[in-house]
PAPAKOL-57280 format. One record per residue (C-alpha): x negated, y, z; residue in three letters. Coordinates in steps of 0.05 Angstrom, whole numbers, plus 5000, padded with zeros to 4 digits. Each point is the difference from the previous one (the first is absolute). Layout:
BEGIN
XYZALA...
This chain:
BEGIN
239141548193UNK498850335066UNK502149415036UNK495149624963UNK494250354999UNK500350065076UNK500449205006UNK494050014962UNK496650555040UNK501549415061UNK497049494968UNK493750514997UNK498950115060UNK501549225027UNK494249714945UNK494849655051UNK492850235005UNK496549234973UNK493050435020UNK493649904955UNK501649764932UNK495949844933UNK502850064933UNK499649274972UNK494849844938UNK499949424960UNK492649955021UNK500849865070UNK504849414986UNK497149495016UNK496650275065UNK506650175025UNK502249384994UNK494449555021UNK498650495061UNK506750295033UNK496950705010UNK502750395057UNK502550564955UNK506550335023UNK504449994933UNK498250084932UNK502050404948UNK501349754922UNK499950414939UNK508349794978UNK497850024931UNK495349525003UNK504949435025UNK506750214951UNK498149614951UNK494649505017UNK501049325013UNK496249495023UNK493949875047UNK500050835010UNK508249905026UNK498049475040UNK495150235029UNK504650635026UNK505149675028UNK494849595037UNK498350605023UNK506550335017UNK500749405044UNK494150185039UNK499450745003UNK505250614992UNK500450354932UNK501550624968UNK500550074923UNK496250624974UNK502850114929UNK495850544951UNK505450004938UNK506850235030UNK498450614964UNK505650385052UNK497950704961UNK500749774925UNK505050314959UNK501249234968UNK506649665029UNK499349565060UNK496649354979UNK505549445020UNK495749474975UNK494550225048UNK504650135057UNK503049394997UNK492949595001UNK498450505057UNK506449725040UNK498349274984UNK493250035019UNK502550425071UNK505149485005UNK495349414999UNK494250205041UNK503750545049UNK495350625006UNK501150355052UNK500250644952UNK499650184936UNK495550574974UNK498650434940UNK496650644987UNK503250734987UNK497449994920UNK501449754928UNK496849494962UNK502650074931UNK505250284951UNK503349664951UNK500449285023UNK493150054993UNK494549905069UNK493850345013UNK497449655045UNK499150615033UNK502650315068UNK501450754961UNK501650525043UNK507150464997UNK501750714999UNK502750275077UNK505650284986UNK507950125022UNK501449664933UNK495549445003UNK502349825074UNK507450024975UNK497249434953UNK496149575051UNK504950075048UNK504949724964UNK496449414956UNK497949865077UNK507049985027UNK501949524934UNK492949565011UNK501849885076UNK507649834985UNK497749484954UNK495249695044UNK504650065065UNK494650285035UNK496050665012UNK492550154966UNK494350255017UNK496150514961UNK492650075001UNK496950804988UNK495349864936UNK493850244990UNK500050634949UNK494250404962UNK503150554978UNK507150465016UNK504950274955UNK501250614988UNK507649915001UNK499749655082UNK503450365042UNK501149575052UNK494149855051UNK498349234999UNK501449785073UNK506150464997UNK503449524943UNK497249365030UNK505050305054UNK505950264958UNK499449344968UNK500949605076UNK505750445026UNK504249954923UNK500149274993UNK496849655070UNK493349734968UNK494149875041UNK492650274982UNK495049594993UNK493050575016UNK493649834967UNK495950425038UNK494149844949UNK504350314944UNK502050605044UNK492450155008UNK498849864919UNK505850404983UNK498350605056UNK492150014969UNK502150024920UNK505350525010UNK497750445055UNK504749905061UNK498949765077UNK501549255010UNK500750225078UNK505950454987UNK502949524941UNK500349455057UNK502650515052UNK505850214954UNK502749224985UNK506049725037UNK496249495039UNK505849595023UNK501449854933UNK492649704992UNK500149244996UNK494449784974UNK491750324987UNK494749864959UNK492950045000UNK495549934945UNK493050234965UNK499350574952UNK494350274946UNK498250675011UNK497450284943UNK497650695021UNK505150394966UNK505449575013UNK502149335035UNK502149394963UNK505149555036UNK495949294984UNK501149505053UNK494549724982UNK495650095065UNK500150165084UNK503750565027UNK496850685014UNK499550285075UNK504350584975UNK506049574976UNK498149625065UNK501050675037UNK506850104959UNK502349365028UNK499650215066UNK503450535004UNK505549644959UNK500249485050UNK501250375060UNK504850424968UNK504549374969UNK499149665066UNK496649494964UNK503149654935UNK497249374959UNK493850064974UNK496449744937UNK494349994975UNK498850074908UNK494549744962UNK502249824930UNK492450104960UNK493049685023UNK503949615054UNK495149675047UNK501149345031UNK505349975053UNK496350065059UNK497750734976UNK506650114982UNK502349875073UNK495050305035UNK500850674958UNK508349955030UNK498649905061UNK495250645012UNK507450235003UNK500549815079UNK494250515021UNK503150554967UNK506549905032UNK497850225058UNK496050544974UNK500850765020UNK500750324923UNK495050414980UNK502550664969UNK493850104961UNK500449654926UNK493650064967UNK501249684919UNK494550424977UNK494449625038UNK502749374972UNK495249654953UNK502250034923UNK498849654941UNK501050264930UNK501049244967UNK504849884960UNK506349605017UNK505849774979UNK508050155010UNK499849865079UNK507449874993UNK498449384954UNK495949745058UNK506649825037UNK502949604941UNK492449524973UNK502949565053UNK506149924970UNK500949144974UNK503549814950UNK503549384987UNK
């Protein structure tokens, strides 16, 4: 197992740095296509690809042809207490094996109980006993697919009482027991740090940064009391400011930019990513400010559904 997980640790730390990526929405299709954009890579949501058929299949490996590709899958469900899903797995392999992403990611939650899927990216208890039980569904997971994962931090609105386990410490138990790779959205580090009380500065400090292979960027609702993790428009300064000082201190990892909700044509899309290049080689300001952000008290929906309304179906 040892021997193993170090070969995976390897493969880590040898994943490439494809730049400035967007995730890939079925409403940009056609512009891709017809236009070429000079977009690094692009990032797919796995789940909406396992089982479609069709012009939306086509249309990927069209672009797999063109551009590199990572799949970005939100119902692994790594923290459920349900049995490994083989059926999903296997898809998961198929779909790898076909369009070769040059890494496959999840996040560190659970979706469901019960052979039954929420839909929703749920957040877990931090705990010795809980790790035990990650660790090893990912050791299983990655043995399957031949391949190490990557896990992204999700964004969370409350803590339990029965975490005892700081967050960025287990995203760094979890690398060094089974030689996974992070995957830092720096947007739900700033969510997360807001809703329960915590610095996002020290919380990116504390991470094992040579594990970090991938960040994202995205927009949030602040709601006054709390942040909501929507997607749904541009990204703050202060997750801007995040970003920096994640980038200097990961040396600089691929980058992509999320906008699953009110998605404006591509253009806007692109333009928002590529603000990206300025604040690489920004000093980082210590001062974070999420009080003076403007709020609104509308009402909104499950931000995690956002992520899946693209999803096609055959």
């Amino acid at each position: 197992m040892t021997e193993q997980r170090d070969s995976y640790s390897d493969v880590i730390r040898s994943l490439p740095n494809p730049g400035l990526g967007l995730g890939l929405r079925s409403k940009h299709f056609n512009y891709i296509l017809e236009h070429n954009p000079e977009v690094d890579w692009f990032e797919v949501i796995s789940e909406n690809f396992m089982d479609s058929g069709g012009r939306p299949h086509h249309i990927l490996r069209q672009l797999a042809e063109r551009y590199p590709v990572v799949m970005h899958g939100v119902s692994l469900s790594i923290g459920s207490t349900d049995p490994l899903n083989k059926e999903y797995l296997t898809k998961l392999k198929l779909l790898a094996k076909e369009i070769k992403p040059l890494w496959i990611s999840d996040h560190l939650c659970w979706t469901g109980v019960n052979s039954l899927n929420t839909h929703d990216l749920l957040p877990i208890v931090l705990n010795e006993e809980s790790l035990k039980h990650i660790c090893n569904r990912i050791n299983r997971v990655q043995d399957f697919l031949h391949r190490p994962l990557v896990f992204e931090n999700p964004s969370t609105y409350l803590t339990f009482k029965q975490s005892t386990i700081n967050e960025w410490d287990f995203l760094r138990y979890m690398t060094e027991e089974t030689g996974c790779g992070l995957l830092l959205d720096v947007n739900n580090v700033y969510v997360s740090a807001f809703n329960n009380d915590f610095d996002p500065v020290h919380y990116i400090h504390q991470l094992p940064h040579s594990r970090i292979v991938q960040m994202h960027i995205a927009g949030h609702q602040h709601c006054g009391t709390h942040i909501i993790d929507t997607h749904d428009r541009q990204v703050v300064q202060e997750v801007w400011k995040l970003f920096t000082l994640a980038w200097h201190l990961t040396g600089g990892v691929a980058t992509l930019l999320e906008w699953d909700s009110n998605i404006p044509d591509f253009e806007v899309y692109h333009a928002e990513l590529l603000k990206a290049k300025q604040h690489m080689s920004s000093i980082f300001d210590m001062e974070l400010n999420p009080e003076k952000q403007e709020y609104s008290e509308e009402a909104v929906s499950n931000p995690v559904n956002f992520m899946i309304n693209d999803i096609v179906v055959n």
